[in-house]
N, C-alpha and C positions, 0 to 999 in steps of 0.2 A: 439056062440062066433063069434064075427065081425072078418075077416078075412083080412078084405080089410086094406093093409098097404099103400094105397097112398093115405094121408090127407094131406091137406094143413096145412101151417104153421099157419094162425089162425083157424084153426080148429084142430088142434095138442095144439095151445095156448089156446083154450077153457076147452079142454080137461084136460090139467094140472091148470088151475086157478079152475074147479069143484074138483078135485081129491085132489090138494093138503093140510096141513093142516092150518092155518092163525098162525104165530110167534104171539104170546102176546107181543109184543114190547114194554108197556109200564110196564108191572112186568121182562122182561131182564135188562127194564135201570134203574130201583127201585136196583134192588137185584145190579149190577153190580154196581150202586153208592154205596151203604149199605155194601157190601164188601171190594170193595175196600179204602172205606173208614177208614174202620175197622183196614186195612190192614194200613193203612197211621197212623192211630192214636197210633195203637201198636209201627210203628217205631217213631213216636214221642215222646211216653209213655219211651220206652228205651233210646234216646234219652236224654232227659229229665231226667231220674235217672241215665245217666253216667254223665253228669252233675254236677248233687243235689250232688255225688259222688267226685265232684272236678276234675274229668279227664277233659280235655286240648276238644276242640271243636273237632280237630279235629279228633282226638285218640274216641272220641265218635258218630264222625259220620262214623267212620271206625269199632267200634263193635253194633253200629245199624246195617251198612248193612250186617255184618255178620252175625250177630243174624239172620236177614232175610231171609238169604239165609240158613243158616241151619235150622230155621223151617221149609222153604220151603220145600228142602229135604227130612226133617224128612215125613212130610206130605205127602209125595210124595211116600214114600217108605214104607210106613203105608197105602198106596194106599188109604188116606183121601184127596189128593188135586185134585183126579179128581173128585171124588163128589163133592166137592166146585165149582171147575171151572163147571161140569155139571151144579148146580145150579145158580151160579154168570156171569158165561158167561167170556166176558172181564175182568169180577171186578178183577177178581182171579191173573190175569195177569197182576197184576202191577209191571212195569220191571223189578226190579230185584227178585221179586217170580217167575214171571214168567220164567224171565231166566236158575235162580234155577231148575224148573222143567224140564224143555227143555233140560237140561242136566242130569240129574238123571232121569227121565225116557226111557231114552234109556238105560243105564248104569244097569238099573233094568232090563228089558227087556232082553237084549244079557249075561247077567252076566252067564248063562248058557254055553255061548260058550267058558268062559273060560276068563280070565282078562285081555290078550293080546288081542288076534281076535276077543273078545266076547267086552270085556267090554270097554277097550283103544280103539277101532276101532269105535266103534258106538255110545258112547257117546255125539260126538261134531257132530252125523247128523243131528238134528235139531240146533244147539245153533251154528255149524261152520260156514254156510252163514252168521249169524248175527255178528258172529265176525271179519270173513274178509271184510266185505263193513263196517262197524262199525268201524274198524281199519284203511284202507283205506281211507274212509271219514274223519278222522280227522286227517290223513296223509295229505291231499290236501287241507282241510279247513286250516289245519296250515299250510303248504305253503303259499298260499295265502291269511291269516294274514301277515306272515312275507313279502311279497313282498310288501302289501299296507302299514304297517307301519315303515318298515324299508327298503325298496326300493326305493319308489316313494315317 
């Protein structure tokens, strides 16, 4: 065994371009259109029969994304959406499933430590950053709508 730990940095970069394995880049971005596609036509499929159903547009785009988000869930907790995202990559993570998961999988994870410290506590570690700059941003982008059109 080579002992010697002082390699240069292209010869450290040689060294991980032999070792490591080549990403299929082109069956990631197949599978992750193919899915998330999927994903898109279901909520248009729902969509589309709360409609054909006579409910109001937008009462039906309000139990599509529901619908969405408790599949997601469900999937999630049936520990089915990480095999998906394994396989689809990005596809899986079309925003709001994705969101969905981001939140129920911590919620699954800590629910052992109990539904206060375990499960209310950890639930929003991954989906809270995205909520406060999310929140934030459209805090100050509405400000500065309101300044440009009703200020100046």
């Amino acid at each position: 065994m080579n002992t010697n730990l002082n390699i240069s940095n292209s010869e450290y970069d040689d060294l991980i371009s032999q070792k490591a394995q080549k990403s299929p880049i082109l069956r990631n971005v197949i599978a992750a259109f193919i899915v998330g596609g999927l994903i898109c036509v279901l909520g248009q499929f729902i969509n589309n029969k709360m409609l054909n159903l006579g409910i109001d547009k937008e009462t039906a785009s309000t139990i599509t994304s529901i619908s969405l988000i408790f599949l997601a869930a469900l999937l999630t907790s049936l520990n089915l959406f990480s095999r998906i995202g394994r396989f689809a990559g990005t596809g899986a993570t079309v925003p709001i499933t994705g969101f969905s998961n981001s939140i129920v999988a911590p919620a699954i994870e800590y629910k052992s430590e109990g539904y206060i410290l375990g499960l209310g506590a950890n639930m929003f570690k991954v989906a809270g950053p995205v909520l406060v700059y999310g929140i934030s941003t459209s805090v100050i982008l509405g400000f500065v709508y309101y300044l440009l059109n009703y200020v100046f």
